[in-house]
C-alpha positions, 0 to 999 in steps of 0.5 A: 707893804708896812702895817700902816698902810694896811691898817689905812686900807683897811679904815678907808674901805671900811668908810666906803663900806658905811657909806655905801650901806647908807646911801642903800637905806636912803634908797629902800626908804624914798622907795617905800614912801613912793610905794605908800603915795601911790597907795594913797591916791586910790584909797578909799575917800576919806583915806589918808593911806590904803592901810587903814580903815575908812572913816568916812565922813563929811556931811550930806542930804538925802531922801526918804524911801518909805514914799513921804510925798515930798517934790524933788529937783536936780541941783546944778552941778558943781565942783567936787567935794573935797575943794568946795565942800571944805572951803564952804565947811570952813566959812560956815565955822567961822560963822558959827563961832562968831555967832556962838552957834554949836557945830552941827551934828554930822552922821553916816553911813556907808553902803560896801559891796559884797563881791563885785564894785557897784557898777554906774548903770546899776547904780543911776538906776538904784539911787534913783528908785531912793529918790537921789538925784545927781546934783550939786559937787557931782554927788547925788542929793535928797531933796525937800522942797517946802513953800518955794524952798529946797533943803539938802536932806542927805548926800550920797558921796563916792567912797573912793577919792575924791569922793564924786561920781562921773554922771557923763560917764557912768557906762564905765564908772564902777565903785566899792562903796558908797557913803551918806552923810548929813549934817544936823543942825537941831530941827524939827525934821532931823530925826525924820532925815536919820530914819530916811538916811538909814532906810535908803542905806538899806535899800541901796544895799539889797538893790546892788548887793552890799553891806550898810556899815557905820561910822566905824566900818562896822556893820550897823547894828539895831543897838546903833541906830538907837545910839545914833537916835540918841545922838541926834536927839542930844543935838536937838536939846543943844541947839535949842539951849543955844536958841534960848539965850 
């Protein structure tokens, strides 16, 4: 065998050699990004993938629990939150960007257990010592009726995706976390929503054996909760601004 040959044997192996090395990286590569979807459909609502840390977040309404004498009703159940919350965020964007209204304030609070998930029984019978009820996008409300008109205080969402709670089926439902939100649009009674928001976190917590954390995921500090005050207090003076024009 002349050396050309060899050298030809060698320049064609060496080309198989690449290719196959190629085509073993596209296959690892497919394979991790299927390994990070799958992740990603069970992390945490608000989540994009498992390794990173919830933001929670979208808006709600809830109840006090101080014992404010205010009369409550179930609303009707609809579609989750994450379709028919969104569609409905973004019409009442439009609106307010034609009408020049600011963007309501949006706050939260998330509840995480400390050893075992939240299982269903224990927690129908903890939201409904707060005064939340199942309702609307199955998730649970607090409601204030007021002269035949009922207002969305807060919401209590899911933490996992997306985001709801199956009331048929709460025997065997079990969750890691809980999330309240709300969102503000500058009234009178926002800063009485925050305070109630906030105790009802805490008595959720003691009642299943869980941690309130903020926004961030930390947990909420007394200096928090005035950070929060401060906010809603700012949004308040925004709106009204806007009211004065």
């Amino acid at each position: 065998m002349d050396a050309d040959t060899i050298r030809m044997i060698l320049i064609v192996a060496g080309a198989l050699l690449i290719l196959a090395l190629y085509l073993w990286e596209r296959s690892r590569d497919s394979g991790d990004e299927d390994e990070d979807n799958d992740l990603g459909s069970e992390a945490p609502y608000g989540l994009s993938s498992a390794k990173r840390e919830p933001s929670l977040g979208r808006s709600a309404d809830s109840d006090p629990v101080g014992g404010s004498a205010r009369s409550r009703a179930t609303p009707d159940r609809a579609s989750h939150p994450t379709s028919a919350a969104e569609a409905s965020g973004a019409g009442a964007a439009s609106e307010r960007f034609q009408s020049g209204l600011p963007e309501p304030l949006l706050i939260q609070l998330s509840i995480s257990a400390r050893r075992e998930p939240f299982d269903g029984p224990d927690l129908m019978d903890a939201a409904e010592a707060c005064g939340l009820r199942p309702g609307n996008m199955d998730i649970f409300h607090c409601l204030d009726e007021f002269d035949d008109d009922t207002r969305v205080y807060f919401s209590m969402a899911n933490m996992v995706k997306p985001g709801t709670f199956p009331f048929d089926a709460m025997d065997d439902f079990s969750t890691p976390g809980l999330m309240l939100f709300a969102q503000l649009e500058g009234r009178p009674e926002d800063m009485t929503i925050l305070e109630e928001m906030i105790a009802t976190a805490r008595k959720l917590a003691n009642e299943l054996d869980g941690d309130v954390l903020d926004d961030t995921r930390r947990p909420l500090t007394v200096r928090k909760e005035e950070v929060m005050r401060e906010a809603v207090l700012e949004n308040e003076r925004r709106w009204a601004r806007v009211a004065e024009r």
